[in-house]
N, C-alpha and C positions, 0 to 999 in steps of 0.2 A: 504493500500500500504506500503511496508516494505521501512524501512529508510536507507538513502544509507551511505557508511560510505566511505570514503579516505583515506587509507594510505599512506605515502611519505615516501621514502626510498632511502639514499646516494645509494644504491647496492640491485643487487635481491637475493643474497642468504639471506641476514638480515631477508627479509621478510618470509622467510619460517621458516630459523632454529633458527632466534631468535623469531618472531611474528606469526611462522604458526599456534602453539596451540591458540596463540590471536585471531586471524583470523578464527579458527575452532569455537571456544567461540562465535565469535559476530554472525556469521550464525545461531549457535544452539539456538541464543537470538532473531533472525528471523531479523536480519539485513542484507543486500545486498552488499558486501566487494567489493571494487576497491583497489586496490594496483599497487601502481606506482612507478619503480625505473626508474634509468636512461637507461640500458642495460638488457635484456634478456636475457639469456643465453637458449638452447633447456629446460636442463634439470631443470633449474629453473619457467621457462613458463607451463612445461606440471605440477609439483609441487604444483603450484599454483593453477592452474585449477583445477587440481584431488581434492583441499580441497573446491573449491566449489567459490574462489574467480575470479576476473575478473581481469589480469592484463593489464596494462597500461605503453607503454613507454615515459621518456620525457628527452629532454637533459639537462644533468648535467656537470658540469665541477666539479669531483669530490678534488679536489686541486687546488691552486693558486687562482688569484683575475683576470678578466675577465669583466667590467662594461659591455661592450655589451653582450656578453651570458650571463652574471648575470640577467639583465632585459629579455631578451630573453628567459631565464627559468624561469622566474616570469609570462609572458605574455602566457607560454605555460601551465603552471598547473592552469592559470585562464582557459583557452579554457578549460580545462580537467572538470574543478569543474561544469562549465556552462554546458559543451555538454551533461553531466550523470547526472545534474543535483544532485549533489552532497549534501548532507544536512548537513555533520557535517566533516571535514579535521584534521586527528592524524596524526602528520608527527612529526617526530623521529632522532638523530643526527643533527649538526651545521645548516649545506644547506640547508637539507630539513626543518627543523623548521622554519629557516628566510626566504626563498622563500615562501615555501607552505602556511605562517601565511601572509603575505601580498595578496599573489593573493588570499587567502581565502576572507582577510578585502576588497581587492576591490569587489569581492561580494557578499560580507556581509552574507558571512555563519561563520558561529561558528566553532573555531579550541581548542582542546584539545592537545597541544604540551607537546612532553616528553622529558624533559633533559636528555640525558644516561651518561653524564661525559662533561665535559667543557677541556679537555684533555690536545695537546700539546701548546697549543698558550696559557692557561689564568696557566701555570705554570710557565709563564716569567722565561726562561732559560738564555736567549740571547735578545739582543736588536731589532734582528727582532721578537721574539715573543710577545714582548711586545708591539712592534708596531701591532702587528697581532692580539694582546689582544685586544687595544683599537678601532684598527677598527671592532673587532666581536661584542667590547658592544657598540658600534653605529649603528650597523646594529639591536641587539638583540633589544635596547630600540626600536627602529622604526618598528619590526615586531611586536612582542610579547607582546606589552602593552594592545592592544585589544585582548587578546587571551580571550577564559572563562575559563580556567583553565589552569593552567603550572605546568605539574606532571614531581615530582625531585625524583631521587633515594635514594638521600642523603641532610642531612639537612644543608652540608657544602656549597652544592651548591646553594643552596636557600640563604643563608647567604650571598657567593658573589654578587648574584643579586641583594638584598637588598645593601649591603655596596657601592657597585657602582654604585647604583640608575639606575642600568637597569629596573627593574621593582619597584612601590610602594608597601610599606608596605598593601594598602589595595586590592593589586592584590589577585584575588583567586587561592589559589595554594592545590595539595596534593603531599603525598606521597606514593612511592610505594618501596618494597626490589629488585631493580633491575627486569629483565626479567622473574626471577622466573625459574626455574628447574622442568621437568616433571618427577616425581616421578617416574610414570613407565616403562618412557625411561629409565632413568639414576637410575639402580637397587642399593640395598644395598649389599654388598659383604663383611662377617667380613675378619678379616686380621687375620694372624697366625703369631707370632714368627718367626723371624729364625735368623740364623747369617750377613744374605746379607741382609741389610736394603737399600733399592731403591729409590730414590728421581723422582718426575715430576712436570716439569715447561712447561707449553701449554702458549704460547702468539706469539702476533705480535713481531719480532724477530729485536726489536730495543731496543738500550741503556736505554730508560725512563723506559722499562716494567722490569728494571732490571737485564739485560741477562749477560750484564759484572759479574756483582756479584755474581750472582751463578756460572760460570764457574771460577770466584775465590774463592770462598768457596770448590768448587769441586775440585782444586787444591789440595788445604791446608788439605782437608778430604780425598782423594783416597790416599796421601801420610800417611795419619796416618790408615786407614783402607781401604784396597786392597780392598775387595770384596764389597763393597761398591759400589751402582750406581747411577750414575744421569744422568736422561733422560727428553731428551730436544723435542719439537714437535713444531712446528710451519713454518708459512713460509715464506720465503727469502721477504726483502723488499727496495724501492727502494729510502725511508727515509733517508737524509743527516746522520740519528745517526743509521741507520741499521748497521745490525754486520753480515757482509759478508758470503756466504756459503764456501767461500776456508775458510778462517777461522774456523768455526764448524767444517769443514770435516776433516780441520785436529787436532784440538782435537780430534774429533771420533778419528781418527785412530789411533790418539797418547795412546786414553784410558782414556782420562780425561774424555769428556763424552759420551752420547749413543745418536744421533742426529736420529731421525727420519724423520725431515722434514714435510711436511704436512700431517695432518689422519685426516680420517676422524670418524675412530673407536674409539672416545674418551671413552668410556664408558670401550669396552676393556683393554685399556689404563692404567684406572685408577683403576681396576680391580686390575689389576698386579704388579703395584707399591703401595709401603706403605705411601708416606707423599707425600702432595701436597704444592707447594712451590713457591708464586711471590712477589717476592721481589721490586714490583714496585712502581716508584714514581711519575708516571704519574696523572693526575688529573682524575683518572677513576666514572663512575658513583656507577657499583658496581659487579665487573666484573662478566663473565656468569661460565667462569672456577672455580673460586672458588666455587661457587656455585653446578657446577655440581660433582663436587672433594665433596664436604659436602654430597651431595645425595648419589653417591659411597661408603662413607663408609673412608674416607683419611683424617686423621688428615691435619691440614692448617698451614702452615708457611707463613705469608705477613706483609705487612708494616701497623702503624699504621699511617693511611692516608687517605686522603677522598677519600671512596668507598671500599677499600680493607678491613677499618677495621671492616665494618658492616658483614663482614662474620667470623668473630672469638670472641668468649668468652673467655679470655686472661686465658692459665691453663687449663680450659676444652675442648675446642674442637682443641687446638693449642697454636699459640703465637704470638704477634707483637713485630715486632722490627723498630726499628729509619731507614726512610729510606737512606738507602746508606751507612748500617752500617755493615759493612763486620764482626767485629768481631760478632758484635750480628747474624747478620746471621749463622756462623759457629757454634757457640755456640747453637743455638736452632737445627740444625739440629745435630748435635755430641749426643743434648740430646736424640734421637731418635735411634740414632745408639746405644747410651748404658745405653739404657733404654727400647729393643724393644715389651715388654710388655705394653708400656701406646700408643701404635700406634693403639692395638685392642681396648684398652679404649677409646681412643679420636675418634677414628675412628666411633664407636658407637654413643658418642656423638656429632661428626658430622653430622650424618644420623638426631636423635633427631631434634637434628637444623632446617634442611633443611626443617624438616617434620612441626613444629612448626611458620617456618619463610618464608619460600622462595617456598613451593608448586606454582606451576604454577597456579591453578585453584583457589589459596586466592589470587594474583595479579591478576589475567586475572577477578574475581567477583567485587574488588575494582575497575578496569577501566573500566568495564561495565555499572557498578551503576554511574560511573560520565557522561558519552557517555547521558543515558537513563536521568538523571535528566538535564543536557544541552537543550538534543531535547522535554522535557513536557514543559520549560518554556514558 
């Protein structure tokens, strides 16, 4: 009888386009996939099914703090693990880790929990985030102490957990390079020369991912080189430090930058542009844009920071800069504008990279083999 597996997911697109190929992997390994987010969407429902998994709705309160729906989606993804009789719970992102790792310990199935970033709350900005910090590592020691394994993107993250006694030193923990990039989605495309050197920055379209910064870098750069572009893709949000769409649009119009708004042709995208560029200082796991920008063929501009730096070989495939460090930012993209020969260099050795680090199918093999040695014990 093939063994059933649990994903938990803040959102249903996550589960396709960041864990479909995950989710393809554990079938082809003869395991029986349930994935559960909190909403459905058609096109996400029929998605799912087509790759062979079984989805599952449950309520989430995907922001704020909520004690009775908090227990209320704890008591609902117990019904879920009991009625499908569930054998092993990988649940991914904040909510779903701490809910899904308790209603798993009450019972008493095995949970393999994945850190993807410790994000805006444990960057202690503000005095509410730092409140927000210590009530996530009271909840996190109270779920995730019983986990069997706690797979981190990054070894900074791990380090927090230790320093703050969320979890113990003799917790069993791995590691993985982020979500991983599928090679033959996200093609190699070399870069050519030319006098128009093209900048793209893809993220959630708030202050931490660094979106101030580049659109002042892109100032200070479309005024010293006209033809010059920097295009920006992502979309509107409704985050106290979001940067509003009347704002973007009128940069667009003004020329500062090229806003596109939401796409979903990323591959395209980065096709067409020569340097890939996030200058952020959020506490990310290990974001999936850099990674897909490295597959493509785009040399990297990002902050030396946990998660962002794990996608650049400082010189070869790019550069780190101090985050929230405007002139260094400038500076590293100027060297691209007048230097547009090392874009096809690095740009190559980006591809290298991805190919050597970040293959979808060397992650999706590493969290297999822990899944498969959990369920022998």
């Amino acid at each position: 009888m093939k063994k059933r597996i649990l994903l938990v997911a803040s959102y249903d697109g996550s589960l396709f386009e960041f864990r479909g190929d995950f989710i393809k992997h554990l079938i082809a390994n003869n395991y029986e996939v349930f994935a559960a987010a909190p909403f459905f969407t058609e096109k996400y429902l029929q998605k799912i099914k087509h790759i062979g998994a079984t989805p599952i709705e449950f309520n989430l309160q995907r922001t704020g703090l909520n004690p009775l729906k908090d227990f209320q989606t704890i008591y609902e993804l117990k019904s879920i693990i009991e009625d499908n009789n569930i054998d092993l719970v990988f649940p991914y992102t904040v909510k779903p880790v701490i809910y899904a790792s308790i209603a798993a310990n009450m019972c008493k199935v095995p949970v393999i929990s994945l850190i993807t970033g410790l994000g805006y709350t444990f960057s202690g900005l503000t005095t509410k985030t730092k409140i927000l910090q210590r009530f996530n590592e009271a909840l996190y020691k109270l779920s995730i102490r019983k986990n069997s394994v706690i797979v981190f993107q990054n070894r900074d993250d791990h380090q927090v957990f230790l320093d703050r006694k969320i979890i113990p030193k003799s917790q069993k923990v791995a590691f993985v390079s982020g979500s991983g990039v599928n090679l033959k989605q996200f093609t190699f495309k070399e870069k050519n020369a030319s006098d128009k050197v093209t900048f793209l920055l893809i993220a959630r379209l708030i202050k931490e991912k660094g979106i101030a910064l580049y659109i002042e870098a892109a100032k200070i750069l479309k005024a010293r080189y006209p033809s010059s572009e920097f295009h920006l893709i992502g979309a509107t949000e409704t985050s106290p430090s979001a940067i509003s769409e009347d704002e973007l649009n009128h940069l667009h119009n003004e020329g500062v930058i090229i806003f596109h708004g939401l796409q979903y042709n990323i591959e395209e995208h980065l096709h067409k542009r020569d340097v890939f560029v996030l200058p952020s200082y959020y506490r990310e796991g290990l974001p999936r844009t850099t990674l897909e920008a490295c597959a493509c063929g785009n040399p990297i501009i990002t902050t030396d920071s946990v998660g962002c730096r794990e996608s650049v070989k400082e010189g070869f495939n790019g550069f780190l800069i101090e985050p929230q460090d405007l002139d260094a930012l400038v500076q590293s993209m100027e060297y691209f504008i007048q230097n547009p020969n090392k874009i096809r260099e690095m740009g190559i050795n980006s591809r290298t990279y991805a190919e050597e680090r970040f293959d979808v199918n060397i992650i999706n093999n590493d969290l297999v083999k822990l899944i498969k040695t959990e369920l022998q014990r």
